[in-house]
N, C-alpha and C positions, 0 to 999 in steps of 0.2 A: 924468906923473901916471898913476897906478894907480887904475882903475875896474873895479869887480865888477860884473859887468853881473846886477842881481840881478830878482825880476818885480816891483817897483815900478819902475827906470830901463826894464825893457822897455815898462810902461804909461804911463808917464811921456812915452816914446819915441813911443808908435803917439797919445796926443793932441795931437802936434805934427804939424799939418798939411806942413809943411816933412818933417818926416823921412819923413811916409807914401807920401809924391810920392817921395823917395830910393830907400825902402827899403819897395815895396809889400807883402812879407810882414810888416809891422805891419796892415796894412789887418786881415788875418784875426781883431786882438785886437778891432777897434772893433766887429766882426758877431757877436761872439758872446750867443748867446741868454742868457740870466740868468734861469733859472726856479727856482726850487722856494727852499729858504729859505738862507739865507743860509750855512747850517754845510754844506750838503748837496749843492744843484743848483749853486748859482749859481757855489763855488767849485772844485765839479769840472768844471766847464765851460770857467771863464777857468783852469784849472790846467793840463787835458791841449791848450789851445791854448798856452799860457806854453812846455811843456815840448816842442811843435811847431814853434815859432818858435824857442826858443833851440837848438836841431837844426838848424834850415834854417840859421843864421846862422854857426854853428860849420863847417857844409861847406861854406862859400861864403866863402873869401877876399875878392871882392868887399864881401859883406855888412859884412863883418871890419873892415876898410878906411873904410866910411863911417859905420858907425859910432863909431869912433877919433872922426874926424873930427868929427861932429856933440855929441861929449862931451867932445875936445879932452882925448882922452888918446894916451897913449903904452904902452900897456900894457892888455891887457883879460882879466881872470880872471870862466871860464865855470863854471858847475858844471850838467854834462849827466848824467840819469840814463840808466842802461844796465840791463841786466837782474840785473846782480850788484851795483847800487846807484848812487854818482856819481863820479862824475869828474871833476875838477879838468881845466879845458885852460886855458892860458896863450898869450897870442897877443901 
């Protein structure tokens, strides 16, 4: 099965106590602060930590690996942004 790892499965991912204990760079989405209003603070906050994380997880084979695992795919399509916009990685 083919999974897009998109930023609801990342959040979906870090309230599962099970995967945070696996996979501690989810711990970073549960601390982030949520200030100001909801168009503005709160989702450029959980944004540039989303696009943190799915960075750490795409360099870490490891990472790669348990998360397969824990979504019980066989396939996992990332979309990482870069400076000249995003990119598709296939793993």
């Amino acid at each position: 099965m083919v999974v897009r790892l998109t930023d609801a499965t990342l959040l979906s991912l870090s309230r599962n106590p099970e995967a945070r204990k696996k996979l501690p760079v989810l711990n970073s989405l549960m601390s982030v602060k949520r200030r100001g209003c909801g168009k503005c603070g709160r989702r450029n906050n959980v944004s540039r930590q989303l696009v943190a994380v799915r960075n750490a997880v795409v360099a870490s084979p490891s990472t790669l690996k348990i998360i397969k695992q824990l979504l019980r795919a066989t396939r996992l399509i990332v979309y990482v942004k870069t400076g000249s916009g995003t990119k598709r990685v296939e793993v």
